[in-house]
C-alpha positions in Angstrom: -54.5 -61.3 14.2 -55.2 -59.4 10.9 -56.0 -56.4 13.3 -52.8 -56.3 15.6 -50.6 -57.0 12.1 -52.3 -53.9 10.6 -51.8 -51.7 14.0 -48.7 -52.5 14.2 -47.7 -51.9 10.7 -49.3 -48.2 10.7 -49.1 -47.2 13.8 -46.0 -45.6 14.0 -46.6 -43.1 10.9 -45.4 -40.3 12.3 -42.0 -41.7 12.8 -38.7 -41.3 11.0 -38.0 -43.3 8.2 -34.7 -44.3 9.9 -37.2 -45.6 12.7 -39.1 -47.5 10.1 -36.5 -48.9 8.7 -34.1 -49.9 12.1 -37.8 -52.2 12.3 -38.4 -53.0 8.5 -36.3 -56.0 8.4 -37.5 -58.9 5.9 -38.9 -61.6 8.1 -40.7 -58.8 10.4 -42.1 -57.1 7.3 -42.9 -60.6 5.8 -44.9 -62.1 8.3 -46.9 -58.5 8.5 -47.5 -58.6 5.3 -48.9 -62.1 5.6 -50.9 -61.5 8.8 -53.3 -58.9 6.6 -55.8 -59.5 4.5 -56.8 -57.9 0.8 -59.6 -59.7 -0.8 -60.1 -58.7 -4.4 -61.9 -55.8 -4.1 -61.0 -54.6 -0.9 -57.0 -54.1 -1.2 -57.1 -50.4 0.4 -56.1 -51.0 4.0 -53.5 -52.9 2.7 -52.4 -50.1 0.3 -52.9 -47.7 3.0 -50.0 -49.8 5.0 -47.7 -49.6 2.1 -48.3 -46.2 1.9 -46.7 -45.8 4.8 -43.8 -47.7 4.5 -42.5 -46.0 1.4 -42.1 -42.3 1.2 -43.6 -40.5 -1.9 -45.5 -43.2 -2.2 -49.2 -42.2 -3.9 -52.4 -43.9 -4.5 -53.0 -43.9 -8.0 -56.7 -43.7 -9.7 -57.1 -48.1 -9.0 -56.0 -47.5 -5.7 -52.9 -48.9 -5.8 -49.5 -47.7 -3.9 -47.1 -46.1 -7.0 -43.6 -44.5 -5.7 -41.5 -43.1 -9.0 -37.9 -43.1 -8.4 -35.7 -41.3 -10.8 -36.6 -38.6 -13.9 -35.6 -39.9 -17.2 -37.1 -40.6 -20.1 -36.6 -44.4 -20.2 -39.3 -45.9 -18.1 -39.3 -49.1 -16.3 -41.7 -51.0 -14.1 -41.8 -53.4 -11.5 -44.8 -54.3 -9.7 -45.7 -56.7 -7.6 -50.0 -57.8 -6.5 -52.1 -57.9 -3.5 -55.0 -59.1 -3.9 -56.2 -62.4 -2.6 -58.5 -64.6 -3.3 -61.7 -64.4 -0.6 -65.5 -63.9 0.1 -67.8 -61.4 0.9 -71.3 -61.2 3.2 -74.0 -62.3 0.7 -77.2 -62.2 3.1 -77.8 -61.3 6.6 -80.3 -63.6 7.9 -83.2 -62.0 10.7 -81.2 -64.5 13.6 -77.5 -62.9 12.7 -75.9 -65.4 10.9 -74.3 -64.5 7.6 -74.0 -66.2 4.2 -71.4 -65.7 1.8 -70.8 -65.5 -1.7 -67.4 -65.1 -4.1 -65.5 -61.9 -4.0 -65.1 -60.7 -7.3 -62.6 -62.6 -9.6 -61.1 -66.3 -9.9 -61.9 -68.4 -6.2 -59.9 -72.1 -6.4 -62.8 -74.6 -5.2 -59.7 -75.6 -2.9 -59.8 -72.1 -0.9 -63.5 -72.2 -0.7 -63.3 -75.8 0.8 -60.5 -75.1 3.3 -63.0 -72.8 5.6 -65.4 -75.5 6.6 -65.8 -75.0 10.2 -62.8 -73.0 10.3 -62.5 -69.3 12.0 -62.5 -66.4 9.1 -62.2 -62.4 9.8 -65.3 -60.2 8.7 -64.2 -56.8 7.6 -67.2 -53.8 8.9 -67.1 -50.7 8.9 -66.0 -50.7 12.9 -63.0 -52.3 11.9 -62.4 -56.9 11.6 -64.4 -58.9 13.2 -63.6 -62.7 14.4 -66.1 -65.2 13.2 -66.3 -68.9 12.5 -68.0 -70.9 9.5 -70.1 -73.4 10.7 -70.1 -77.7 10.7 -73.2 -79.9 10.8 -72.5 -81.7 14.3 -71.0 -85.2 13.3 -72.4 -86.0 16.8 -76.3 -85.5 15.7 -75.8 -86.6 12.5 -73.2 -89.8 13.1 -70.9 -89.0 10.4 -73.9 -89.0 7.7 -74.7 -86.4 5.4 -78.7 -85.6 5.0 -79.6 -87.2 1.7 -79.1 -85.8 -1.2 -76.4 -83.2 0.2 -73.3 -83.1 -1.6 -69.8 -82.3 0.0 -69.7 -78.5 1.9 -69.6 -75.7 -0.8 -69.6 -71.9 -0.1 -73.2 -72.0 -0.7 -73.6 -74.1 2.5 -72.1 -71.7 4.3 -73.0 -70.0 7.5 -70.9 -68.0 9.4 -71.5 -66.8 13.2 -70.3 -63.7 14.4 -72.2 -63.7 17.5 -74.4 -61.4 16.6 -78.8 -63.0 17.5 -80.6 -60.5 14.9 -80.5 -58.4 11.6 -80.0 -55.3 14.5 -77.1 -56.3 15.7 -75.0 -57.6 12.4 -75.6 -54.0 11.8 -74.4 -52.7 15.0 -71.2 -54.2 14.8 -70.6 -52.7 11.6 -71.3 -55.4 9.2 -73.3 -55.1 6.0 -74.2 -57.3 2.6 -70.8 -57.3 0.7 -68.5 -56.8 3.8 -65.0 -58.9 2.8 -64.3 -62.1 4.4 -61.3 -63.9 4.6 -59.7 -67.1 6.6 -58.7 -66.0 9.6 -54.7 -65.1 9.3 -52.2 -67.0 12.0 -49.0 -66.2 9.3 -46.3 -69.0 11.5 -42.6 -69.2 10.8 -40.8 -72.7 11.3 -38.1 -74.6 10.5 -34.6 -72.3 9.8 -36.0 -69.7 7.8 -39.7 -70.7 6.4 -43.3 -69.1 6.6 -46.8 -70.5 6.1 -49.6 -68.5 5.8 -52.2 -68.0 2.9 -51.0 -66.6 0.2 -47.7 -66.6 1.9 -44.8 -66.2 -1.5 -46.8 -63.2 -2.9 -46.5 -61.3 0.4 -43.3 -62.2 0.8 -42.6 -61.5 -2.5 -43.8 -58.2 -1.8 -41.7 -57.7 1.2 -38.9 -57.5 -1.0 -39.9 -55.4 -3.4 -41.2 -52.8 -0.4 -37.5 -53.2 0.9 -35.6 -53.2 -2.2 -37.5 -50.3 -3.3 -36.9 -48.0 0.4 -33.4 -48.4 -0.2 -33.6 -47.0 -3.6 -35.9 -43.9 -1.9 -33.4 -43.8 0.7 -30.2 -43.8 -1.9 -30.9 -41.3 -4.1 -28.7 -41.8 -7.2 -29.5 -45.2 -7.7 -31.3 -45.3 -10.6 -29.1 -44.7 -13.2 -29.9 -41.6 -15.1 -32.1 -40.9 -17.9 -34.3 -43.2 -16.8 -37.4 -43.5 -14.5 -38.7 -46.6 -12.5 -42.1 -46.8 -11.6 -42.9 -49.4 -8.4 -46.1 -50.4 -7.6 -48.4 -52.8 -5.3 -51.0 -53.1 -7.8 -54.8 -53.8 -7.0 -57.3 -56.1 -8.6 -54.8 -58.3 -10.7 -57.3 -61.0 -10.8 -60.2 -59.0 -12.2 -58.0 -58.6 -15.9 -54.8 -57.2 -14.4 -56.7 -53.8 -13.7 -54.5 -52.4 -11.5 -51.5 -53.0 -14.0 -53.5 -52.2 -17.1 -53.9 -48.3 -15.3 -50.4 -47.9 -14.3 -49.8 -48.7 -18.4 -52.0 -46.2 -19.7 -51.6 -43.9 -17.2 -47.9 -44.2 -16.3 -46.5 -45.8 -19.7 -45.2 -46.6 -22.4 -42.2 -48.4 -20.7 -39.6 -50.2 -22.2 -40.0 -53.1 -19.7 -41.9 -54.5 -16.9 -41.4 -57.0 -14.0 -44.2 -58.4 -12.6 -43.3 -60.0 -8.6 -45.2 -62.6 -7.4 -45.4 -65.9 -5.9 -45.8 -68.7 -7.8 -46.2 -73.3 -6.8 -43.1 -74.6 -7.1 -40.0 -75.3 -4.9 -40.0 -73.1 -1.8 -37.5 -70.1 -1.9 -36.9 -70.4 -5.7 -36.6 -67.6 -7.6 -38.0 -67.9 -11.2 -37.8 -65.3 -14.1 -39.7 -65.8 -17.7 -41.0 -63.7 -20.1 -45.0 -63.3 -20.3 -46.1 -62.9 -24.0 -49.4 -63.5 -22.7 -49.4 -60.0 -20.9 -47.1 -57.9 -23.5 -49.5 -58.5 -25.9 -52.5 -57.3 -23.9 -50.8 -54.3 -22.2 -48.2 -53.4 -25.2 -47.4 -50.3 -23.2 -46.0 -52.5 -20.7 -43.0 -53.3 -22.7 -41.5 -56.0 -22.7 -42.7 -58.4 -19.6 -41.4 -60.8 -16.9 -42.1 -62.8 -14.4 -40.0 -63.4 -11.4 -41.8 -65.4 -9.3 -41.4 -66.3 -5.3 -42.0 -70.3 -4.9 -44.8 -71.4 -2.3 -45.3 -75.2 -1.8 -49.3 -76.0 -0.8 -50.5 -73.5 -2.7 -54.1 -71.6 -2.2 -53.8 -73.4 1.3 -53.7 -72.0 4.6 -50.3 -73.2 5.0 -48.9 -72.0 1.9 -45.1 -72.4 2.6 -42.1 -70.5 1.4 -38.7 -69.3 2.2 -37.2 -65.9 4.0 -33.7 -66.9 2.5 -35.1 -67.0 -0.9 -37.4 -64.2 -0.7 -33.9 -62.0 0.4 -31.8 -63.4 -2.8 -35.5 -61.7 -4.6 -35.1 -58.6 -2.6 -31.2 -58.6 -3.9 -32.0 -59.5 -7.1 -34.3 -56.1 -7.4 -32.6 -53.9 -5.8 -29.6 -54.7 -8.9 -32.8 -54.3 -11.2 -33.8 -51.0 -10.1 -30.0 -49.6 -9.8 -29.6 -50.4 -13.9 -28.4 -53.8 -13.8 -29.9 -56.7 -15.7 
């Protein structure tokens, strides 16, 4: 799944941008965005696919996807993250099976539960791989734990990619610190939701990629004397480092939005301020949040809503032209 979504998100690059955009409607672009993967760490194909869709767009020194609209001297910012929580290879073992350990920054116990016996996607160097963690057999065991064992953790882990040796792990392109990720089957239901890990930040992306082409494709609409910066920033669980380079490297502005999803009520759109980050990066400005809600969060089946992620899309589009 992870590799149609990503063919079929690049694959037309050397179209028109008319083309890309008679196909870049929000639910499409949504459940895309969802169908990928970007563990911490390992954001770039995802970048690369953003890339893409927005033209001008640039992959700054963290590697992530900056388009600047506009030439003034007031400077705004709205960015919104990719990352995701996930796992990378920790040990190839001499009869092919692979064990895992934490992908750099903060891993919910819950996500790392949530992949017993379930199928995950190995990243190589050939491209994904399918693969599937596995279960001690109920069947042998009748429902009992060996003694001593507590409930399944990451260490306990053991994934199968059919690969029998050391040789052919490396064959297929797989290596110690190759990303891993539940497999992604992003599912729309009901009238207008979508479930899929870490489903409101990419749909809360999916606006801002939308909201911001029609500002590329509009020229004018940011008002003038002013500059806005939009970005699909890396790393934001490992200290914000995407952010903190566009600050020092983009900034001062006088304000920054941060999109992304957020538990709460499906669909709903919520805007605070974030002292917490305007006092790390001052050069941010002043800070908020407008956050996408997702029910079941840090779940498989993270839920949220198209309609609400379009009255987000809206909502930026007005931010970006000047209004408040």
């Amino acid at each position: 799944m992870a590799v149609l979504a990503f063919s079929l998100l690049v694959g037309g690059g050397g179209e028109t941008m008319a083309g890309q955009a008679a196909e870049a409607s929000l639910p499409d672009l949504a459940v895309r965005l969802a169908s990928m993967t970007a563990v911490t760490g390992y954001e770039q194909r995802m970048v690369d696919s953003l890339l893409t869709l927005l033209p001008g767009a640039v992959r700054d020194r963290a590697g992530s996807a900056v388009v600047v609209l506009g030439g003034g001297d007031r400077r705004r910012l709205v960015a919104c993250p990719v990352s995701e929580p996930g796992f990378v290879v920790g040990h190839v073992r001499a009869d092919g099976w692979l064990t895992l350990r934490r992908a750099p920054g903060r891993v919910s116990p819950l996500v790392e539960r949530q992949i017993e016996g379930q199928r995950v996607t190995v990243f190589g160097r050939r491209g994904a791989l399918p693969g599937v963690v596995a279960v001690r057999s109920i069947h042998l065991t009748r429902g009992r734990g060996a003694p001593g064992e507590s409930s399944f953790t990451l260490d306990s882990a053991y994934i199968d990619i059919g690969a029998a040796s050391m040789a052919e792990v490396a064959a297929a392109g797989v290596a110690v610190l190759s990303p891993v990720a539940l497999a992604k089957r992003a599912h729309r239901y009901g009238a207008d939701l979508l479930a899929a890990p870490v489903a409101a930040r990419r749909t809360a992306c999916a606006a801002l990629v939308l909201a911001a082409r029609r500002a590329i494709a509009e020229q004018g609409m940011v008002p003038r004397g002013e500059t806005v910066v939009v970005a699909f920033v890396v790393e934001q669980e490992l200290l914000g480092r995407g952010l903190a380079t566009l600050a020092r490297a983009r900034g001062p502005f006088a304000e920054t939005v941060l999109v992304d999803g957020a538990d709460g009520m499906p669909g709903t759109v919520v805007r605070g301020p974030d002292s917490t980050l305007a006092a790390s990066w001052p050069r941010l400005g002043a800070v908020s949040r407008w956050s996408l809600g997702g029910r079941y969060a840090a779940t498989a089946v993270e839920t949220t809503t198209l309609g609400g992620a379009d009255t987000l899309r809206a909502a930026l589009a007005r931010w970006i032209g000047g209004s408040r």
